[in-house]
C-alpha positions in Angstrom: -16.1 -56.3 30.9 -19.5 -56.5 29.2 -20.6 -56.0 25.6 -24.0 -55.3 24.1 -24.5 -54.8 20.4 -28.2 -53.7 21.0 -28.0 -49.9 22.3 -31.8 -49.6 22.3 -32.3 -52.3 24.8 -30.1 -50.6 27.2 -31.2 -47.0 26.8 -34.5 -48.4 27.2 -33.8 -50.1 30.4 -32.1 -46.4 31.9 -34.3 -44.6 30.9 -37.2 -46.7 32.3 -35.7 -46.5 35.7 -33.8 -42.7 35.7 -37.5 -41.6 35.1 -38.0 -42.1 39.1 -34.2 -42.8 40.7 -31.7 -40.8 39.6 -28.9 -43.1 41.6 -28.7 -46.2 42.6 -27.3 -49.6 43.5 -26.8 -51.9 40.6 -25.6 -55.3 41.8 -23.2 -57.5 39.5 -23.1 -61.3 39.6 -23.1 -64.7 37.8 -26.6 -63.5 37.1 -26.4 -60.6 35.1 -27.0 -57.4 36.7 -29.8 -56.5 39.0 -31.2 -53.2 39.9 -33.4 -52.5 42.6 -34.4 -49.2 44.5 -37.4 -47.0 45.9 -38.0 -43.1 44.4 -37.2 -40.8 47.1 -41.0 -39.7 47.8 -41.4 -43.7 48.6 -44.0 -44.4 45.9 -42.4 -46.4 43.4 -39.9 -49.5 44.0 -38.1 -51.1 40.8 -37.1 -54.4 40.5 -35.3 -55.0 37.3 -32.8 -58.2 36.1 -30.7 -58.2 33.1 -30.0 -61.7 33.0 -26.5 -63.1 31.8 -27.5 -64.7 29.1 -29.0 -61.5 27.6 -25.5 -60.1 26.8 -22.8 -60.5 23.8 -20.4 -61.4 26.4 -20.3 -60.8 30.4 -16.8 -61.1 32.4 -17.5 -59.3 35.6 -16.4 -59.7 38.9 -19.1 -59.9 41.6 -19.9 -56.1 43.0 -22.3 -53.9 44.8 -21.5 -50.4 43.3 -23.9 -47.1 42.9 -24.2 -45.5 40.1 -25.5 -41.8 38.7 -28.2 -43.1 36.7 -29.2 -39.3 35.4 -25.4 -39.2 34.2 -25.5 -43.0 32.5 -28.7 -42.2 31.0 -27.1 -39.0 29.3 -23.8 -40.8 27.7 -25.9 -44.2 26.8 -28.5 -41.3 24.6 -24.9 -40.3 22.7 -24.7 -44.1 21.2 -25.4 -44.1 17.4 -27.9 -47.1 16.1 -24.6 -49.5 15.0 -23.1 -48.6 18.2 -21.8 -51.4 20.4 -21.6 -50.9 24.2 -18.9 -51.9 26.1 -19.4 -51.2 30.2 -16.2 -51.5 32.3 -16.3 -51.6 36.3 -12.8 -50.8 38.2 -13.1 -49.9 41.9 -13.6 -46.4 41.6 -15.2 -45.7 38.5 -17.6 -47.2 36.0 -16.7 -46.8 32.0 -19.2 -47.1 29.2 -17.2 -47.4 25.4 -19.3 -46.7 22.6 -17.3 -48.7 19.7 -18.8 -47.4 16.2 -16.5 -45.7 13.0 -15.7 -43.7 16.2 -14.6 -45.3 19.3 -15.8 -42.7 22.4 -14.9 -43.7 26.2 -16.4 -42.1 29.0 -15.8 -42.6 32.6 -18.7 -42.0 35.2 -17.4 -41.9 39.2 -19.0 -44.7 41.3 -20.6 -43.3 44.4 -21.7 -44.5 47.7 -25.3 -45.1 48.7 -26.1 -45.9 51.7 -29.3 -48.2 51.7 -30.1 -51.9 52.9 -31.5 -55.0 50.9 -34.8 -53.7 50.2 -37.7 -56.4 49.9 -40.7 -57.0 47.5 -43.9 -56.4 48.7 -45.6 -58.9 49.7 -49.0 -59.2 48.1 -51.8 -61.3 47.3 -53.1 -60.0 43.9 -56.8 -60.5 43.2 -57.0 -59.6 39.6 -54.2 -59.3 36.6 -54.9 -57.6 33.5 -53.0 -57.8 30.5 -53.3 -55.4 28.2 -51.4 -53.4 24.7 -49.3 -51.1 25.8 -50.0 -48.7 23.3 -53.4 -48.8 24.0 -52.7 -48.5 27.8 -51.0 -45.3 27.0 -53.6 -43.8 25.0 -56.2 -44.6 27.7 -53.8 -42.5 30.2 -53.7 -39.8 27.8 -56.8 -39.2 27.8 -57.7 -39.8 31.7 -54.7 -36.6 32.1 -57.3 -34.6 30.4 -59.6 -34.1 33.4 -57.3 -35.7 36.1 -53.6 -36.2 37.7 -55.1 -39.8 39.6 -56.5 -42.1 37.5 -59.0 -45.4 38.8 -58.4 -48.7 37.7 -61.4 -51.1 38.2 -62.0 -55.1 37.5 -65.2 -56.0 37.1 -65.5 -60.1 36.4 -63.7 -59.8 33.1 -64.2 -55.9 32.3 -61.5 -53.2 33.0 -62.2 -50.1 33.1 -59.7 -47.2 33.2 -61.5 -43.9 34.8 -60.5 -40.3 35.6 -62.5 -37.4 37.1 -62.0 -33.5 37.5 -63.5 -30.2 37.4 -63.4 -30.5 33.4 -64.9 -33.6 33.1 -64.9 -36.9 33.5 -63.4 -40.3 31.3 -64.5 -43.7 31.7 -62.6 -46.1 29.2 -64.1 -49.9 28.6 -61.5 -51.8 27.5 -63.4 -55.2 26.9 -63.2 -55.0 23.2 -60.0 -54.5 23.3 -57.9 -57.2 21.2 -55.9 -59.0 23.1 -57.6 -57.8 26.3 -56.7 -60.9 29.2 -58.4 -60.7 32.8 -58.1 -62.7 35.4 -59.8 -62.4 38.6 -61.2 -63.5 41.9 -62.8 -60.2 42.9 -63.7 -57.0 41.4 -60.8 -54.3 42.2 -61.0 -50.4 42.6 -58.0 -48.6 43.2 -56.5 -45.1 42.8 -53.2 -44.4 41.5 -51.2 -41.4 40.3 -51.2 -40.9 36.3 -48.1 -39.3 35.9 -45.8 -42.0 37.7 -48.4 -44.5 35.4 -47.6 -43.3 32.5 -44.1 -42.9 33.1 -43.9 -46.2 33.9 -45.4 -47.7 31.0 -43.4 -44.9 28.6 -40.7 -47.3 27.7 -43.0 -50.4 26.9 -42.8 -51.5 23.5 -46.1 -50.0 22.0 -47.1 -53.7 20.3 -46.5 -55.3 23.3 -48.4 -56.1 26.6 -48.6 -54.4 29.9 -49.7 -56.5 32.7 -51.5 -54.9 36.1 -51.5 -56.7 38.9 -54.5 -55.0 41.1 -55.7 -56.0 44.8 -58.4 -53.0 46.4 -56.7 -50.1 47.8 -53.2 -51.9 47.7 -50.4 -50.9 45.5 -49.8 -52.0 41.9 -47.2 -54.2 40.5 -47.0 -53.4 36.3 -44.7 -55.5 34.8 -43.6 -55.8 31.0 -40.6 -57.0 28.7 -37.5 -54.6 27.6 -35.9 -57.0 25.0 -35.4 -59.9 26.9 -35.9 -59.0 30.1 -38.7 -57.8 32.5 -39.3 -54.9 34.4 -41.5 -54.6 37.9 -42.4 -51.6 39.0 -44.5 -51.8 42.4 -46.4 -48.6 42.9 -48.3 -47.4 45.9 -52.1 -46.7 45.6 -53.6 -43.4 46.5 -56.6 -42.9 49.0 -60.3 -43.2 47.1 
């Protein structure tokens, strides 16, 4: 059995990954528990840990079970703010209590998914870009005015976030940006999709960072904290 007082945390962390893989394997240990899967059009992998240490309490046995994230995702949204969360495995089904004035069980069916270890890409990265997330997401806002790709380029220690269409065309210079931190070996151009961007970065914590990991023509890792825990999302570049 495992107990989290903070409800936020975990709907955060659902919906962060339901936005791309509505099922999955989640994978429970001396750990914590660890989630990792590839959206069905092959785009996207997410790597995500909860670590141990992060929860009230955590008395699980080891397992390897799959899960309807769509369905979790849907209960979790029901938990009211001084809701704790109590998540049960058995072998057949997975229960989530929601103990508040109210105490509300509901039971979601484990299912079977049929999928091997997958691995992290390997990648030699050569420039990282930290950034605010909420000023990540307004830069993507604006690029989906004119485009449904966006281009990320390094220059020494410039970033620039650029999008291009019939309508017009945005190019956002981030080097005043507070906070702005770039690191790099080589300047980097690559194409990416903006709606799997920004529904990536929708669950970021607005004040917090976001940071790119960039490589020419290569895919993406974006990586930033849910409570106490990170999120990686790898995502596949798109051809210039």
């Amino acid at each position: 059995m495992i107990e989290l007082k903070d409800v936020q945390f975990l709907r955060s962390s659902i919906d962060a990954i339901s936005s791309f893989i509505p099922e999955g394997n989640f994978r429970f240990n001396d750990k914590g528990v660890h989630f990792r899967a590839i959206d069905r059009s092959q785009v996207l992998l997410v790597d995500y840990l909860i670590e141990k240490s992060v929860f009230d309490s955590f008395d699980v046995e080891p397992a390897f079970v799959g899960i309807n994230l769509a369905e979790l995702s849907k209960i979790v949204s029901r938990a009211l703010p001084e809701d704790r969360v109590v998540l049960d495995l058995s072998e057949s089904e997975f229960r989530v209590i929601l103990k508040g004035e109210m105490e509300r069980s509901f039971k979601v069916p484990l299912i079977d998914i049929s999928e091997g270890e997958l691995r992290i890409p390997e990648a030699k990265y050569d420039s990282s870009v930290e950034i605010n997330a909420r000023l990540l997401k307004e830069a993507l806002k604006d690029a989906s005015l004119f485009s449904s790709s966006v281009m990320l380029r390094v220059k020494g220690d410039k970033f620039f976030i650029e999008s291009k269409g019939s309508a017009g065309t945005l190019n956002v210079n981030s080097a005043s940006a507070r906070g702005l931190k770039v690191k790099s070996r080589e300047d980097v151009t690559a194409k990416y999709s903006l709606t799997y961007l920004q529904n990536i970065v929708k669950e970021a914590d607005p004040d917090s960072g976001v940071l790119l990991e960039l490589k020419t023509d290569s895919p993406m890792k974006v990586s930033y904290s849910i409570g106490k825990s990170e999120i990686r999302f790898y995502l596949a570049h798109m051809l210039l």
